[in-house]
N, C-alpha and C positions, 0 to 999 in steps of 0.2 A: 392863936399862936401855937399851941398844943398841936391842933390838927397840922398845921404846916410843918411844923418837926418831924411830928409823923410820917406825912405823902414822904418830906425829902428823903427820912431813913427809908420807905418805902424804896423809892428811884434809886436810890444808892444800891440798895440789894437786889433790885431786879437788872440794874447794869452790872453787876457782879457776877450776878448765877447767867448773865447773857455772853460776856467775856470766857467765864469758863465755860460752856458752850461752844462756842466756837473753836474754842483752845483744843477743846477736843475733837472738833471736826475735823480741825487743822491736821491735829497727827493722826488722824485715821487716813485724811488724803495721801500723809506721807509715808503712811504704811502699806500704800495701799488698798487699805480697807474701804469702804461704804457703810457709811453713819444707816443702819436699818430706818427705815422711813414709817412709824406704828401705824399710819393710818392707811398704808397697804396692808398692811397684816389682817386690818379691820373689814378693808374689802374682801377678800380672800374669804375670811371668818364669818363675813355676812353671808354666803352662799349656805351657810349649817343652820343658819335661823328660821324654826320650824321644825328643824329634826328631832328627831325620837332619839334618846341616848340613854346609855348607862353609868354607872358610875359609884363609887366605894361612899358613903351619906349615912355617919353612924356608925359606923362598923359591921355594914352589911350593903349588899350589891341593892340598889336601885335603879330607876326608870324615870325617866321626866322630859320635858321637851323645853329645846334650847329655845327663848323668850328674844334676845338678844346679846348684842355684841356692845360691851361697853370696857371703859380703861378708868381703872382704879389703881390711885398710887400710882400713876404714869406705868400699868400693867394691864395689858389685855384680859379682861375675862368675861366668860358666858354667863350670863343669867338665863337662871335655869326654874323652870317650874317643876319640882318633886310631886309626883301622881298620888306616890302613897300616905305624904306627910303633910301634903298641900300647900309645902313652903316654898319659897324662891329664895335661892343662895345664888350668892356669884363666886366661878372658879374657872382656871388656867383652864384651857383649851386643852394641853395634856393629860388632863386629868379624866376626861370622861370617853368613852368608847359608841362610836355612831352605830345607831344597830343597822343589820342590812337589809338593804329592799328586796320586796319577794316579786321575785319576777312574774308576769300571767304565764307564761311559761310549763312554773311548779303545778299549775292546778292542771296540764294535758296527762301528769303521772299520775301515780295510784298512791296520791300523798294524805297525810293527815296534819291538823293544821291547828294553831292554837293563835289565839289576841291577844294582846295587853290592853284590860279593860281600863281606861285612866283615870277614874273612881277610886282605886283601891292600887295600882301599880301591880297587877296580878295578871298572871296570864293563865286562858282559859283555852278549853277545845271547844271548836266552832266550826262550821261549816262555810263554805266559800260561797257564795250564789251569783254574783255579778264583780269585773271588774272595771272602774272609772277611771283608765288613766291616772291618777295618780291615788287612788283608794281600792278598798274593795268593799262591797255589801255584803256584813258577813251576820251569821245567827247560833247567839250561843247556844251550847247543846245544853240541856236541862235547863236553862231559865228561858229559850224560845223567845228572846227580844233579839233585835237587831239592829243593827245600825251601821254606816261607814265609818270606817277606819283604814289610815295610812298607810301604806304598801310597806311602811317600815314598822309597822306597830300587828308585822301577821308575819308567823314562823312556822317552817315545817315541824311538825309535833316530832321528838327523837322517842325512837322503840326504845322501850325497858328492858333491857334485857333479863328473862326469867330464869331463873337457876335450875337447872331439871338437875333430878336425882336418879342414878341406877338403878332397879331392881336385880336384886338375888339370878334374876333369868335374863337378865340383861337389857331388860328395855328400859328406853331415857322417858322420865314423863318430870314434867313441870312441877313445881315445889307448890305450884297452886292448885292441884288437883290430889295432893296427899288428905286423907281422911283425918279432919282432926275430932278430937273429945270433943268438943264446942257448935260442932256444925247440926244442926238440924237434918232430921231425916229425908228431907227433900235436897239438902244440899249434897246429903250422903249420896243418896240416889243418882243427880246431877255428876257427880265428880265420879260416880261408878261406872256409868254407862261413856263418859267423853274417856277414862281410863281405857275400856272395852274398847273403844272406838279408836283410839292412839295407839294402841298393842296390837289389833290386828294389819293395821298401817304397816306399821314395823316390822310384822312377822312378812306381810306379804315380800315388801320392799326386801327383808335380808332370802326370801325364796328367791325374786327375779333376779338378785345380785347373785345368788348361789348359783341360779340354773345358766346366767350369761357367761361365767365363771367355767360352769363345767363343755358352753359349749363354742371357748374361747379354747380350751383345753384340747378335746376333740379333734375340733378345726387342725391345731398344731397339729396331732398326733396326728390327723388323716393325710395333712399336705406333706408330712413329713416321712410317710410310710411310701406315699406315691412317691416321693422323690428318690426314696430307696431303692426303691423297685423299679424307677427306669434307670436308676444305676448299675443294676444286678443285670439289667434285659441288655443294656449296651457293653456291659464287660463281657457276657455270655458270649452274644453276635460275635467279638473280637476273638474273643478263645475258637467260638467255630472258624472264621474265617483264617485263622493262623493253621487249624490242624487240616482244612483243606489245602491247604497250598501245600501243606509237607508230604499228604498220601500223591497229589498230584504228582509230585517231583519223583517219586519213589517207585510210582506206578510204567512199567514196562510194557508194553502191545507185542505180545509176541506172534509172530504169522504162523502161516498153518501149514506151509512147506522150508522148514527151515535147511539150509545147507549144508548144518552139522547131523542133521539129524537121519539125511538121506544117507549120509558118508556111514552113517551107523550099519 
């Protein structure tokens, strides 16, 4: 008797929450709107299952690979395998950042390249050897094992930028080649002669800048002296050719039996 009390409050409240259902489809039609359909969302979100992702896990940026698409609480979310922690959480789709695939492309440049080993959620420098479609055969540097990994789980290594410092004579050298109290005489040696070798770099470089410099200079002064001076040669021509026309004009032929002069 208990159990049939039961199903019925059962049936009573699943044609409840099926009416307001509807009631709200109803006024979405009249608004307009389309009731979202979750199990599109699902397909859509099934195309990320497999990917490499990131994402905020403790109060620090992680790495993990999306496991699947499931709905909890009538809410979409990714189950995710954490590389560093080893756990699998499930979270909104917003929440985590797809890393991006490295195209075979990057390896025809003069790139350097690091993995996310997924042991540890760490990324290492590696070398590329082969690519397969949708991995690469890569070998970490210092530990010389290897293995495939997913075109989304390999990045071009970003340069450090190193902080160079002025000298008193004005060459720039790197903050890692300053002599410290601590270094060994071999490193002394090392950071003296690459010193040596960076200063006369620079000296050369500010000479060929100095001497392009002076014979950018030159140049001007030379094309600019010729151009004087065929303006001085064509004003000249002009001044002679004006004082011949004026003696011309002024100039008399006088004959050698003149009429007045016989009268004389």
């Amino acid at each position: 008797m208990i159990e049939v009390i039961n199903l019925t409050r059962d049936l009573i409240k699943y044609k409840k929450q099926n009416e307001l259902e509807n009631d709200e489809n109803k006024e979405l039609e009249r608004s307009g709107e389309v009731a979202p359909d979750i199990h599109e969302h699902i397909k859509e979100s099934n195309k990320f299952i497999g990917r490499t992702c990131s994402l905020n896990y403790e109060n620090k940026m992680v790495y993990g690979l999306i496991e699947n698409v499931v709905i909890h609480n009538n809410i979409e979310q990714l189950l995710i395998h954490i590389f560093e922690t080893n756990d699998r959480i499930m979270i909104p789709p917003n929440y985590v950042q797809l890393n991006e695939v490295l195209n075979e492309s990057a390896l025809k440049e003069n790139n350097q390249f690091q993995a996310l080993y997924k042991k540890d959620g760490q990324w290492y420098d590696c070398i590329i050897s082969k690519y397969k479609g949708d991995s690469f055969l890569i070998t970490y540097i210092g530990y010389n094992n290897s293995e495939y990994v997913s075109t989304d789980q390999v990045r071009i290594k970003k340069k450090k930028k190193i902080k160079e410092i002025i000298t008193p004579a004005g060459y720039k050298l790197p903050e890692n080649l300053i002599i410290k109290e601590g270094d060994s005489l071999k490193v002394k040696m090392a950071k003296k002669k690459k010193r040596i070798a960076l200063k006369k770099k620079q000296k050369d470089e500010i000479m060929d800048k100095e001497f392009s410099n002076k014979s950018k200079q030159w140049r001007s002064f030379h094309e600019k002296a010729i151009s004087k001076s065929k303006h001085l040669l064509v004003s000249t021509k002009r001044v002679e050719n004006i004082e011949n026309k004026n003696n011309q004009s002024n100039f008399n032929i006088r004959r050698k039996f003149d009429y007045n002069d016989n009268e004389e």
